[in-house]
C-alpha positions as CSV (number, residue, x, y, z in Angstrom):
1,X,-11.1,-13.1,-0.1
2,X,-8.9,-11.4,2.0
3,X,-4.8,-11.3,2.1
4,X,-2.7,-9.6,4.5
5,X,0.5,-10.1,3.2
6,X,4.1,-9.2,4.9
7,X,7.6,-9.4,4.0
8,X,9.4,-11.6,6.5
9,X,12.6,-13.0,7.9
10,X,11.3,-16.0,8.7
11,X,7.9,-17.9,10.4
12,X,7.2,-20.5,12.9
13,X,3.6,-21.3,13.6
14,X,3.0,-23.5,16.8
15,X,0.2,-25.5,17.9
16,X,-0.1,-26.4,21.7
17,X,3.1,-25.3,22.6
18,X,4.8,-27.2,19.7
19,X,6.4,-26.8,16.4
20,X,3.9,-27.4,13.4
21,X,5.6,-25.5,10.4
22,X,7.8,-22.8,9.7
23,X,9.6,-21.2,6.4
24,X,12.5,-19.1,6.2
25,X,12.5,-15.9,4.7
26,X,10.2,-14.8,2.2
27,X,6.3,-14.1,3.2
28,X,3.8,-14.7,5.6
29,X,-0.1,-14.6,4.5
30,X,-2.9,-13.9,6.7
31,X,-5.9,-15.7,4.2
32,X,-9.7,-14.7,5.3
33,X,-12.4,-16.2,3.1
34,X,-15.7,-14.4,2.8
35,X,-19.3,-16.2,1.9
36,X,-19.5,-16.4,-1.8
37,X,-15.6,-16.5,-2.6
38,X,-14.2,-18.8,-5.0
39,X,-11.6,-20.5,-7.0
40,X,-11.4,-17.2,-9.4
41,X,-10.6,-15.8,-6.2
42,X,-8.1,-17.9,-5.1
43,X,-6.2,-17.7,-8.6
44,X,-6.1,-14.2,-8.5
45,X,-4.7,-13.5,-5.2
46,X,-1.7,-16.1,-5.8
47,X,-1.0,-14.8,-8.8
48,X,-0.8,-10.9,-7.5
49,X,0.9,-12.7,-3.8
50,X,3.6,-14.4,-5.7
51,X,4.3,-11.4,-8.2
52,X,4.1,-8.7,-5.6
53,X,7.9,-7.0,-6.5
54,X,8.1,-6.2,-2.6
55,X,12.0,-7.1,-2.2
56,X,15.4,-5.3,-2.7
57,X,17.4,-5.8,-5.5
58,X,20.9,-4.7,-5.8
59,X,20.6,-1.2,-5.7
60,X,17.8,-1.5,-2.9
61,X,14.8,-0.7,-4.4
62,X,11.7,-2.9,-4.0
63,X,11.6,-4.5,-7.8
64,X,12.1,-7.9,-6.8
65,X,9.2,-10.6,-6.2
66,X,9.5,-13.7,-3.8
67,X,10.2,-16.1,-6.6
68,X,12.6,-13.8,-7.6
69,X,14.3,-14.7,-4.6
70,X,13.8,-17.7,-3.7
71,X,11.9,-17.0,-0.9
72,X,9.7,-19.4,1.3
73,X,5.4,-18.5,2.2
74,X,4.0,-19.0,5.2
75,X,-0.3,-19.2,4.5
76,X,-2.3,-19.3,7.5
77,X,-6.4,-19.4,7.3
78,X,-7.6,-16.4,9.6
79,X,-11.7,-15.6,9.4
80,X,-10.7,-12.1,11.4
81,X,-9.9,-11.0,8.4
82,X,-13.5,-10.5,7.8
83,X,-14.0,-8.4,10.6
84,X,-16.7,-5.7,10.4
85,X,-16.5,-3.5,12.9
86,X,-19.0,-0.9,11.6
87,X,-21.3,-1.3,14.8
88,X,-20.8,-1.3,17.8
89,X,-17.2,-2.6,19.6
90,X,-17.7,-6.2,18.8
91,X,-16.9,-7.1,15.4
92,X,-19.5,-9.0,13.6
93,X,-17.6,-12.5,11.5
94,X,-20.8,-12.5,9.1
95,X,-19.4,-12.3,6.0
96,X,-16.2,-15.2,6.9
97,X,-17.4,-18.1,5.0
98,X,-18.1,-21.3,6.9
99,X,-15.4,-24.2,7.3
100,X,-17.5,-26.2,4.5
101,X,-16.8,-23.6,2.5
102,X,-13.4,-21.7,3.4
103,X,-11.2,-24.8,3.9
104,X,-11.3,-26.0,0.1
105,X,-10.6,-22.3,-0.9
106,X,-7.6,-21.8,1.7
107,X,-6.5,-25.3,1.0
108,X,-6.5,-24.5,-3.2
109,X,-5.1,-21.2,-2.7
110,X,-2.2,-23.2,-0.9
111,X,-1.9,-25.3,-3.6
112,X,-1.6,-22.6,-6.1
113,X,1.6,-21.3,-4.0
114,X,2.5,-24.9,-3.9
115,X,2.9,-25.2,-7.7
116,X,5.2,-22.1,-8.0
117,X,7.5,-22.4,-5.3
118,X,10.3,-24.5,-4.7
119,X,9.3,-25.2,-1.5
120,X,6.4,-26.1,-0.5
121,X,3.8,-23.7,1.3
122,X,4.3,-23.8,5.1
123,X,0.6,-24.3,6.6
124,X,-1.4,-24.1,9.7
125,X,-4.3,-26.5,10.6
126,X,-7.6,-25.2,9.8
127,X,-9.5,-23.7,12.7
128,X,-7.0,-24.6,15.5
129,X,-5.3,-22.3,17.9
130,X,-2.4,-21.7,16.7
131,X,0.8,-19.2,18.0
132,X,2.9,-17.5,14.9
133,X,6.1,-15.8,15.8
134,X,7.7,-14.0,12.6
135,X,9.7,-11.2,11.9
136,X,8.5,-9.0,9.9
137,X,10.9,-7.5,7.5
138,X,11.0,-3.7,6.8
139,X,8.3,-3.1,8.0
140,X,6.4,-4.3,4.9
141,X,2.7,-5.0,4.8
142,X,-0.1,-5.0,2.2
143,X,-3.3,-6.2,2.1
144,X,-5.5,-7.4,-1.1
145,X,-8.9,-7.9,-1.5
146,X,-10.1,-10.1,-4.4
147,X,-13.8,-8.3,-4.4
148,X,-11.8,-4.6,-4.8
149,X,-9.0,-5.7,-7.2
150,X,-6.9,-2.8,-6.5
């Protein structure tokens, strides 16, 4: 499982040219599921997500997480994430995990982020088309695999 997380000023995600969800400040996740991911997973990304000390605090160095501030998520489900590119120009989605199996996973890890914030996750639709316009904040970007638990 796959995060792309960034620091943001705020998030609106759109679906057919209108408003579905949005969240103010805090962070936006980019969530790709691969074949074979799990709950364990799941747990371990939201855990490191929510803990991620990636804001300022008063003397402007990044020591602060987004519960720390009271900051809102934006998760959206994006199989990219699993790109391979290795051959060729075409990347190659073989290693996403199905919607059978990456929607409970997405939907859990949501839930996890649910439980911890004090408001709840803002959320895409599974496997529509969907528009996001967010600001990203810094620029601040970092992405966490679950398989290389760095």
């Amino acid at each position: 499982m796959r995060l792309v997380i960034q620091r943001s000023l705020g998030s609106t995600l759109s679906i057919d040219g209108e408003v579905y969800s949005s969240a103010s400040a805090g962070l936006m996740i980019l969530v790709g599921v691969e074949t074979g991911d799990t709950r364990a997973d799941a747990d371990w990304l939201a855990e490191k997500a929510l803990g991620l000390r990636i804001f300022a605090d008063e003397a402007g160095v990044m020591n602060r997480s987004v519960l720390d501030v009271g900051g809102e998520i934006m998760a959206v489900s994006q199989f990219t994430l699993t790109a391979s590119t290795k051959k060729g120009r075409r990347p190659s989605y073989i290693r996403a995990a199905g919607p059978g199996e990456a929607r409970p996973i997405y939907e859990y890890f949501c839930e996890l982020l649910d439980r911890a914030l004090p408001a709840p996750c803002a959320r895409g639709v599974f496997g529509a088309d969907m528009q996001i316009s967010f600001t990203n904040d810094g620029p601040v970007t970092i992405i966490i695999d679950s398989r290389l638990r760095e």
